[in-house]
C-alpha positions in Angstrom: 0.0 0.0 0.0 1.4 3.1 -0.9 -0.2 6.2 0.7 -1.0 9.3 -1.7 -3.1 12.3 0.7 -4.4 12.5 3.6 -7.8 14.1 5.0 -5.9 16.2 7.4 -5.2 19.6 6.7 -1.5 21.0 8.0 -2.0 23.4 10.3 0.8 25.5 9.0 3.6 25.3 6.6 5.7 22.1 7.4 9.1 23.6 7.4 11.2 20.8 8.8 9.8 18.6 7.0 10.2 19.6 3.6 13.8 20.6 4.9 14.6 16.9 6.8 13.3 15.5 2.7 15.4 18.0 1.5 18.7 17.0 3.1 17.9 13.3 2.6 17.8 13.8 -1.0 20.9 15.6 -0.9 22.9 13.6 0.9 21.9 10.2 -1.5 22.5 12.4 -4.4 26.0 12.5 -2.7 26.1 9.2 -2.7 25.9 8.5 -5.8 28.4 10.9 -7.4 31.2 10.8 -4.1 34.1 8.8 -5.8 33.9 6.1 -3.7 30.7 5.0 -2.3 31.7 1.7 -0.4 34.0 4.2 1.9 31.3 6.8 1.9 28.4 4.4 3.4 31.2 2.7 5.8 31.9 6.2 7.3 28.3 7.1 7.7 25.8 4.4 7.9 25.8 2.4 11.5 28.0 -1.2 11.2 27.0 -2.7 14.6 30.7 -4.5 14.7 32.1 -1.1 15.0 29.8 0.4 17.6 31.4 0.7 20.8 28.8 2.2 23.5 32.0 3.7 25.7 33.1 5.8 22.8 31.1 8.7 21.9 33.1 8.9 18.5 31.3 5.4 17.3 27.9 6.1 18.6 27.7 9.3 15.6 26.7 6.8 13.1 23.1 6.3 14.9 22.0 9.7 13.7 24.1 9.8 11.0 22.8 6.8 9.0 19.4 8.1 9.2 20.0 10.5 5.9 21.7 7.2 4.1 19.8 5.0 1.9 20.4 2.0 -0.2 19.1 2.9 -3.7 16.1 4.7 -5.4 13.5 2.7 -4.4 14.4 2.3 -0.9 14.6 6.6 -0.4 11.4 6.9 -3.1 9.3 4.8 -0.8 10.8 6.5 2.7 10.1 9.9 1.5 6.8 9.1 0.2 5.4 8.4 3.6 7.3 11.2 5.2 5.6 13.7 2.5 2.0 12.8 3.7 2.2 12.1 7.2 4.9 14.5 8.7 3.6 17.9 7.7 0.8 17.0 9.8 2.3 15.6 12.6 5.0 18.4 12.4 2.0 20.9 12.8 0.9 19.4 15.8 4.1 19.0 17.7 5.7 22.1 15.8 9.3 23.0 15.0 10.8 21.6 18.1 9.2 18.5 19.1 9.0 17.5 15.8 12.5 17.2 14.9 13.2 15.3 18.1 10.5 13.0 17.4 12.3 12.4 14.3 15.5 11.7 15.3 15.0 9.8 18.6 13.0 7.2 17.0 15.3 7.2 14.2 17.9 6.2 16.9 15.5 4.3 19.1 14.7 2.3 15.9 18.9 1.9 14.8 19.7 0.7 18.5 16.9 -1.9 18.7 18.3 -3.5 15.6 21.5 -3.1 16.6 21.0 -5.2 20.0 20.1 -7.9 17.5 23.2 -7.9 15.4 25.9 -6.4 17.6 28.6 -7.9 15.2 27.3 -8.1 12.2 29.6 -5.8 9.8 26.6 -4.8 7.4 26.0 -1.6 7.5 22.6 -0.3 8.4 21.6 2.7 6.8 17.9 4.8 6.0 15.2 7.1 7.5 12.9 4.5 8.0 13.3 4.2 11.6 13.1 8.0 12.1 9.7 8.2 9.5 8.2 5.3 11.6 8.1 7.3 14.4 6.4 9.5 12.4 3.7 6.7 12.0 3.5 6.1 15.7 3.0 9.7 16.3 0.4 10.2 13.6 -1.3 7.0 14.7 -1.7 9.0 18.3 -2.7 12.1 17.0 -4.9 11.9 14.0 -7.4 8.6 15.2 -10.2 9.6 12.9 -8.0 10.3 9.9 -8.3 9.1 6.1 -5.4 8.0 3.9 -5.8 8.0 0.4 -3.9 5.0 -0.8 -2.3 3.3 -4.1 -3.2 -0.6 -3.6 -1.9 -3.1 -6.2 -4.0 -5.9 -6.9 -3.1 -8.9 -9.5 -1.0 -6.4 -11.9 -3.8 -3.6 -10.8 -3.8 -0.6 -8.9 -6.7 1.3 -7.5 -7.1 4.2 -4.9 -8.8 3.4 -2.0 -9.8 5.5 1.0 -8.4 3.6 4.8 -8.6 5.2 7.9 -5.2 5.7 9.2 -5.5 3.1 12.2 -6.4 0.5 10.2 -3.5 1.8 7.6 -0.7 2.2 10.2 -2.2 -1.0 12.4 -1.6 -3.2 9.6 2.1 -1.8 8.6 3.3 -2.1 11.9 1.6 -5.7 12.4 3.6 -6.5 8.7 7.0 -5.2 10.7 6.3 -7.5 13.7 5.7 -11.0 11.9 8.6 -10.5 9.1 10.7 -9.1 11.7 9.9 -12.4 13.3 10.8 -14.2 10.3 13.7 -12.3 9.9 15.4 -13.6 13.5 15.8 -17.4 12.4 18.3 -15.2 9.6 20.0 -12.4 11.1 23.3 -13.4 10.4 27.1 -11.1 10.1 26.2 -11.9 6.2 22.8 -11.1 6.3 21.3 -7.8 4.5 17.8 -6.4 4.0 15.0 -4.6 5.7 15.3 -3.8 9.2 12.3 -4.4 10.2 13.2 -4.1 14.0 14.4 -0.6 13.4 11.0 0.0 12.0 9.6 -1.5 15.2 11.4 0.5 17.2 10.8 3.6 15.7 7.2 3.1 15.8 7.1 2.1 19.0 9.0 5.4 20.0 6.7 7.3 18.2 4.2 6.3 20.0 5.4 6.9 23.5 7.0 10.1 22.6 3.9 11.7 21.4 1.7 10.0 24.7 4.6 11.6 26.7 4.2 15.4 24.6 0.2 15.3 24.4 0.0 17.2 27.5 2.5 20.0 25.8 0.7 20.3 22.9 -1.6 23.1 21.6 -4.6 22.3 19.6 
């Protein structure tokens, strides 16, 4: 399902949104013209094998990684969902919270699939930790919303209206069983989604936003 609109109007002009997609798109356009790419993802991107959590110097990568991604599809798809659901959510929490949001479950989501990996050398790199917590937050604060969605069916595609619940229910349900799947796997040779950063980023979302409710005007 790939979401298109949602029923939600921003409440102002999302700001740090459109610069966080901005920066991510700069920094993989980076990517793929720097000279040598293999160094350029080694320096950046978090390899758990490295990571050494009594030496601030290795623990940059957790934020760091977060603006990496592993080819078109992979930072089409993340800024997709970060277009429709962060303006709103960014005009709820508003120029501060927002940006933390985004980073801590970026790095909430990185550390909980690091614990599961600590010496794999594969580097782990993308936003989608950070724009899951973007999910668990929306999830929170926009119950009743609508998203307009692209759904394939047999070689088809039609737009469908979901309520966000059910929408952001069912992804993060999807990250739990393949992330399931994915433990009988995880290997220092093994690559793919991360679907426990996903979980954990979600799962951040969430709390973060139950924790800033009371902060927030409507």
């Amino acid at each position: 399902m790939i979401p298109i609109s949602d029923s939600i109007k921003s409440r102002r002009f999302p700001i740090i949104n459109i610069t966080l997609i901005a920066i991510t798109i700069f920094v993989f356009l980076k990517q793929l013209v720097t000279s040598n790419p293999d160094s350029f993802i080694f320096n950046y991107a978090l390899v758990p094998a490295l990571v050494n959590l009594a030496n601030f110097n290795t623990l940059f990568p957790f934020v760091t990684s977060i603006f990496l991604h592993g080819g078109f599809l992979h930072i089409a798809s993340n800024m997709v969902f970060l277009w429709v659901f962060g303006d709103n959510v960014e005009g709820h929490l508003g120029i501060i919270f927002f940006p933390l949001l985004y980073f801590a479950s970026g790095i909430a989501g990185a550390f909980t699939q690091y614990i599961l990996s600590t010496d794999s050398t594969v580097p782990m790199l993308g936003a989608s930790g950070a724009i899951a917590g973007v999910l668990g937050s929306y999830y929170i604060l926009f119950p009743h919303a609508r998203i307009k969605t692209l759904v394939p069916f047999f070689g088809f595609a039609s737009v469908v209206e979901i309520s966000a619940p059910f929408m952001l229910g069912y992804w993060f349900l999807l990250q739990v069983l393949s992330g399931a799947v994915s433990l009988s796997y995880i290997s220092d040779a093994a690559g793919g989604v991360a679907f426990f950063a996903h979980i954990g980023g979600f799962v951040a979302g969430l709390l973060i936003t139950i924790i800033l409710k009371p902060f927030i005007k409507y």
